[in-house]
C-alpha positions as a printed Julia matrix, in Angstrom:
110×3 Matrix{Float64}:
   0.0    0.0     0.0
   1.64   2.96   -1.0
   1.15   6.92    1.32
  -1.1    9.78    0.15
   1.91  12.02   -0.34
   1.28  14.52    2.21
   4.61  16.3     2.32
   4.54  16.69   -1.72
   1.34  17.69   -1.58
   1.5   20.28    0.92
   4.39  21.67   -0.19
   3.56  21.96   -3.84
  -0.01  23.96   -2.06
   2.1   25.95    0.04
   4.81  27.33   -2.83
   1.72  28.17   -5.27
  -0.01  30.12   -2.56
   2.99  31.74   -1.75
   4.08  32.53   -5.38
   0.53  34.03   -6.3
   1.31  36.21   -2.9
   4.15  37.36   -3.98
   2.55  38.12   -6.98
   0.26  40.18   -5.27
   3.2   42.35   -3.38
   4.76  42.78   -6.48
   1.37  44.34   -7.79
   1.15  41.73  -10.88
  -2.02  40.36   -9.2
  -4.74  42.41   -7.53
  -5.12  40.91   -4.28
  -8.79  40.99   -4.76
  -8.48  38.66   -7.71
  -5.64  36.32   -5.56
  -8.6   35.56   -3.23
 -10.94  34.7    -5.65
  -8.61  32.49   -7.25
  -7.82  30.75   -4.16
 -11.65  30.8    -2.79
 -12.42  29.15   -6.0
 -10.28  26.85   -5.34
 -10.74  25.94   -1.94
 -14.93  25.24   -3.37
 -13.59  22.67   -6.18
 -11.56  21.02   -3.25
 -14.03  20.76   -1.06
 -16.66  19.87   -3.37
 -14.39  17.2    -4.66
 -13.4   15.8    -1.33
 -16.6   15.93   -0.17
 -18.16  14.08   -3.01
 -15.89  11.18   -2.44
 -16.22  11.53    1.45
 -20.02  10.81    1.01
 -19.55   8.14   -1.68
 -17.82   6.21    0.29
 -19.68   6.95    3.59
 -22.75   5.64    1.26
 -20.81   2.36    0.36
 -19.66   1.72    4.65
 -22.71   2.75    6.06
 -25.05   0.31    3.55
 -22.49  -2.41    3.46
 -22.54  -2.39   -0.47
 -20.81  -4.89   -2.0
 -18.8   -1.76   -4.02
 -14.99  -2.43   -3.89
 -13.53   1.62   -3.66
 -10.11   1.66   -5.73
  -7.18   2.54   -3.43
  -6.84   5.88   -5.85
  -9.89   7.01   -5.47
  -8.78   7.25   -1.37
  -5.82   8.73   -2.59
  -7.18  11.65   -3.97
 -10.08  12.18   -1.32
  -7.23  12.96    0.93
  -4.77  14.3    -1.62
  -7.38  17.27   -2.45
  -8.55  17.1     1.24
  -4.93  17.73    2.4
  -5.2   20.7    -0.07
  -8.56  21.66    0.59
  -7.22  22.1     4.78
  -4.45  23.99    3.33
  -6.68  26.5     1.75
  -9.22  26.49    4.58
  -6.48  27.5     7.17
  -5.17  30.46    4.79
  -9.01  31.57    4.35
  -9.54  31.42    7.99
  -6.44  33.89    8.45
  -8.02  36.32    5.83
 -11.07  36.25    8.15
  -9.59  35.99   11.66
 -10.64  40.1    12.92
 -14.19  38.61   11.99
 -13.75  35.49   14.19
 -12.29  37.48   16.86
 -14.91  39.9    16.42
 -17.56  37.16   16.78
 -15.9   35.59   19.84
 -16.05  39.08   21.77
 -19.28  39.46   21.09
 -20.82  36.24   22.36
 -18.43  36.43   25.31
 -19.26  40.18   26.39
 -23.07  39.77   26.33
 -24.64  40.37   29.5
 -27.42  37.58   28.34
């Protein structure tokens, strides 16, 4: 059984994002457009891992007689690994609104 290639994976996500950054300080990509590109992506990942998450939840939880090729587990967590990747940067972007959120529900009086 061969791995999932998590350190290839994440470093091949990690020098993209960080290229199309530095595309963005060197004002050859709006940022604007930076964050679309890599919302965009983080939907296709997560729609992708997702869709293979549930297909095979389907085939465990009814006990079908489906065999799931070892690939197709491969690239549910090969585009998961990237989708987490993405979802950690996005959740930087937004962290003042998190924080935001926090101090509100913790400052009520109620």
């Amino acid at each position: 059984m061969s791995t999932y290639g998590f350190l290839p994976i994440t470093l091949i996500s990690l020098i993209v994002y960080f290229v199309s950054y530095f595309l963005t300080k060197t004002k050859y990509l709006k940022f604007v457009k930076h964050r679309r590109i890599w919302n965009l992506i983080l939907l296709v990942t997560f729609f992708i891992a997702g869709t293979l998450g549930i297909f095979m939840t389907v085939i465990y939880s009814f006990e079908l007689n489906i065999n799931i090729p070892y690939v197709l587990l491969q690239i549910h967590v090969g585009v998961g690994t990237v989708w987490f990747i993405i979802a950690f940067f996005h959740f930087l972007w937004h962290l003042t609104y998190f924080k935001k959120a926090i101090k509100v529900i913790f400052s009520s009086s109620k």
